[in-house]
N, C-alpha and C positions, 0 to 999 in steps of 0.2 A: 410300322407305318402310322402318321398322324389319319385316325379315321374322318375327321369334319376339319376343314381349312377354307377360308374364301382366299380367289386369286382376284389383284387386282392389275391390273393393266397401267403403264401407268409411261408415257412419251419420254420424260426426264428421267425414268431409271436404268441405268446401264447395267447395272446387277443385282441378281435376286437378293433379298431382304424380307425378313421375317419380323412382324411386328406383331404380337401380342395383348390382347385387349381384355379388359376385366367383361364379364366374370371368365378367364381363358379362353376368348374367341382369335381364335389365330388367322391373321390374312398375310400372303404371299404377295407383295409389289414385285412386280415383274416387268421386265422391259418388253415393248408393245408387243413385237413380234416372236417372242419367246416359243416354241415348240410345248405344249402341255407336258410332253414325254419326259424334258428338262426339268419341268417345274415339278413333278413327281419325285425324280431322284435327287433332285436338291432337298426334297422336303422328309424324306425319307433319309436321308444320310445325316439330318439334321433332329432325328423324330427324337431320340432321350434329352435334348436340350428342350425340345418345343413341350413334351411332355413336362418336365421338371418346373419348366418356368409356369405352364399353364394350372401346377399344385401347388406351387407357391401362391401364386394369385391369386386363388378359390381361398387359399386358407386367411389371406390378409382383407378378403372384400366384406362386406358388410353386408351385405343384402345379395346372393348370387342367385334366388330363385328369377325366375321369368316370367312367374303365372301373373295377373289382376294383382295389385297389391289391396290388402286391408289399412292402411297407414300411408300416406305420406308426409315428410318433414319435409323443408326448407330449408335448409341452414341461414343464408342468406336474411329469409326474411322472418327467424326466429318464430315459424307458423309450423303446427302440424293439421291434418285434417283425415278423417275416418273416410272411409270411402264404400259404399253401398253400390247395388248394381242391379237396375231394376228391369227386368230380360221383358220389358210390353215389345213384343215386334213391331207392334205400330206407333212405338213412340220414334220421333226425331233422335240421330244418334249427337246425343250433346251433353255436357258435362253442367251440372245445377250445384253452384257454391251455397251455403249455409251456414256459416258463422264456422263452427268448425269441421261441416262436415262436405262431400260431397259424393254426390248421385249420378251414376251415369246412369243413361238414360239407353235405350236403343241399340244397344250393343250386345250380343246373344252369345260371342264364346271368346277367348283371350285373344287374339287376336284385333279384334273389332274393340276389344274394351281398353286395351295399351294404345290403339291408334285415337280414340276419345280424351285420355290422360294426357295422350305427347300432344294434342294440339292443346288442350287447356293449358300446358307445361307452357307452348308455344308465346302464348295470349300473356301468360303470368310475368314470362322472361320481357317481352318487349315492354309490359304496362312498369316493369323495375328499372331494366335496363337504359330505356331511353333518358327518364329522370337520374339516375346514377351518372349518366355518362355526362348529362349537362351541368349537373352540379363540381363534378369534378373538370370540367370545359371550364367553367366560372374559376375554379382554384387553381389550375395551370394556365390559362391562358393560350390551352390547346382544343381546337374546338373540329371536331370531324364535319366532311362533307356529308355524311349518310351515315346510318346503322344498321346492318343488319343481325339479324335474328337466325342462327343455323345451329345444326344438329351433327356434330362429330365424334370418335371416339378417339381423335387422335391430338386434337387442337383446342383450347379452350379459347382462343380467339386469335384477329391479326389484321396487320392493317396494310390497307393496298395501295398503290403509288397512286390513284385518284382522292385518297383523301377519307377512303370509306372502310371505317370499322365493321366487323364483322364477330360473333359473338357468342360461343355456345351456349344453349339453353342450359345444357349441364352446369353451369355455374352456380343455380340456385340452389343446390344442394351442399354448396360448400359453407365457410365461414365468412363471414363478412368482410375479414380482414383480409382473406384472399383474395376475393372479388375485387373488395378495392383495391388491390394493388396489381390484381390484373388488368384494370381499366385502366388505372394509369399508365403501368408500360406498353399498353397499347398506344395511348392517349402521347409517349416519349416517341413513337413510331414516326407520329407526322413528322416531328422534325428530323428524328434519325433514323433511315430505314436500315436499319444494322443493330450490332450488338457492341459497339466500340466502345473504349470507355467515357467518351463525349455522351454514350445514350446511358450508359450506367449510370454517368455523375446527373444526367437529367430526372433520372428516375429518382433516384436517392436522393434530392432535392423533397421530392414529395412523398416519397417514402421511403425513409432511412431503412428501414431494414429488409429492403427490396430483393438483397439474393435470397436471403434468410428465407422469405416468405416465396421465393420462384423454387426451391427444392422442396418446399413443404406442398408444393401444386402437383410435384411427380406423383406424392403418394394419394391427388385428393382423387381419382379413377374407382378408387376401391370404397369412397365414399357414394358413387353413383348407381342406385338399383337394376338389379339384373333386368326386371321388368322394362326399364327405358331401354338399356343397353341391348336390347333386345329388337329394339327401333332403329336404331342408329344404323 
C-alpha cells in the first residue's frame, strides 16, 4: 500500500486517475462522490506502479528536499540569491532583498519560512510576468484581458474563454526560452481555444521550434524545488 497520497475530488472525473508530482507527491483525482473504500483499493492495486514512478522522479529532480532552502536561482531571470533567516519573533514575517542576498525576517520554523519565500516568489512572478506578457502582446498582436499569478503542480499556465491568462509562479525557475514560448502559446489561446493545427501553425509563427520546446516543459517539474513544491 501507497503510505502518504492526497485525494482530490474533482466534478468532471469519471474515473480514478493517479497523477504524480515531483519530488513523488502522489494525488488520487477521483469523481466527486466516490466511496473512500474505492479509492483505497484502486490505490493499492495500483501501489508498484505508484511506487516505481515515484523513484524515478526522486532520482531525475534536482532539489527534493522540503526544508528553508540556503540558495535560490531563477532560471528565467539569470539571478541567484543566499538566503538568511533571522528567527526576532517580534520582527514582521517579510522577506528583505539585498543585491544578492535575502533575509527573511519573522518566520521561527519551515513552515512559516517557505510561506515568506512563496509570497516573495509570488511578488517576483507578477513584477516579470506582467512586462513579459506585454512585450510579447506588442510582438503578436495578442493582448490578454487580465493576468493572473497562481501556484500549481500540474499546469504551468492557460487561458480562459474571458480572455484571462493565468500563470504559474513556477515558471521562474525555468529557462527563458521556455518561458517564452509558454507565454506565447498561451498568448495563441485567444485566438484558438484548442490544439488544432490552426493554433500550432499560430504558435510556430512566433516560435518555430514550439513543440520542441512543449516536450522540454514535461521534464522542467524536476527543475522546481522541493521547498516550493512543498506549497503548492
Amino acid at each position: 500500500m501507497v503510505a502518504n497520497f492526497r485525494i482530490r475530488r474533482s466534478s468532471r472525473a469519471r474515473y480514478l486517475s493517479i497523477q504524480v508530482h515531483p519530488p513523488g507527491l502522489v494525488e488520487i483525482v477521483v469523481p466527486r462522490r466516490m466511496p473512500v473504500r474505492e479509492v483505497e483499493s484502486f490505490v493499492s492495486a495500483h501501489a508498484a506502479w505508484i511506487r516505481e514512478t515515484c523513484t524515478g522522479m526522486n532520482r531525475r529532480h534536482h532539489d527534493p528536499g522540503t526544508g528553508p532552502p540556503a540558495r535560490i536561482r531563477l532560471g528565467v531571470l539569470d539571478r541567484e540569491w543566499s538566503v538568511s533567516y533571522n528567527a526576532n519573533p517580534r520582527a514582521r514575517r517579510r522577506v528583505a532583498e539585498s543585491g544578492t542576498g535575502l533575509e527573511v525576517f519573522g518566520a521561527n520554523d519551515d513552515t512559516a519560512r517557505r510561506r515568506a519565500l512563496f509570497d516573495w516568489l509570488r511578488r517576483k512572478a507578477r513584477a516579470f510576468m506582467v512586462p513579459a506578457v506585454g512585450a510579447l502582446a506588442l510582438e503578436t498582436g495578442l493582448r490578454p484581458r487580465a493576468i493572473q499569478i497562481r501556484a500549481q503542480r500540474s499546469r504551468w499556465g492557460s487561458c480562459s474563454s474571458n480572455k484571462t491568462l493565468s500563470l504559474n509562479l513556477c515558471l521562474l525557475f525555468l529557462e527563458p526560452e521556455l518561458v517564452r514560448y509558454l507565454l506565447i502559446h498561451e498568448l495563441c489561446h485567444l485566438r484558438h481555444m484548442n490544439h488544432s493545427p490552426r493554433f500550432w501553425a499560430l504558435v510556430e509563427q512566433f516560435s518555430p521550434d514550439g513543440r520542441i520546446l512543449d516536450q522540454r516543459l514535461n521534464d522542467g517539474w524536476t527543475r522546481i524545488p522541493g521547498w516550493l513544491l512543498a506549497e503548492l
